[in-house]
N, C-alpha and C positions, 0 to 999 in steps of 0.2 A: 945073393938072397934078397935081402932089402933093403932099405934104406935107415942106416947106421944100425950098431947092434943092440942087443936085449939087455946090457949091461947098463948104458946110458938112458936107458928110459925112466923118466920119471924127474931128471935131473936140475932141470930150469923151475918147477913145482918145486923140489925141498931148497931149492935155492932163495925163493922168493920170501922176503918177512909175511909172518902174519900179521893182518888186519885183522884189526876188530870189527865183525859185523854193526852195522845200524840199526836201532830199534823200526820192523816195518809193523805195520797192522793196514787192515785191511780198509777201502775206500767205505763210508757211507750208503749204506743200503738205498736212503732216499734218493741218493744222489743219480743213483744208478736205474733204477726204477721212474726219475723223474725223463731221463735224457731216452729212456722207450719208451713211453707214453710220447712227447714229442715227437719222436721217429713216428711212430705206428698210428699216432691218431691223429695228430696235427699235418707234419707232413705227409703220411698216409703211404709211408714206404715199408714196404714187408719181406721178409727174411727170404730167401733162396732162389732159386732160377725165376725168370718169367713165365714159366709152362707148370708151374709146381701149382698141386693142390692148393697151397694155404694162397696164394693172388689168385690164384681160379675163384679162391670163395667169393674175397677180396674187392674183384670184378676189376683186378686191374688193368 
């Protein structure tokens, strides 16, 4: 059939201790917002193919 049986499955998972997860939250809005504007205005690079709409506007 396959490779090893339907009994063993799972087994390396309840083997392993649990960790405790790290507190995440989320990056900085400005942060994120500041580094597209540098993309998009300053260096003047724009999102998807070469032939696409949005650098047809562009005029790149």
């Amino acid at each position: 059939m396959g490779h090893g049986s339907l009994q063993k499955a799972g087994k390396v998972r309840k083997q392993t201790p649990q960790v405790t997860a790290k507190e995440r939250h989320s990056p900085i809005p400005r942060k994120g917002l500041r580094n597209k504007y540098v993309k998009r205005v300053i260096l003047g690079k724009f999102a998807g193919q070469p032939s696409s709409m949005g650098s047809k506007r562009r005029g790149r």
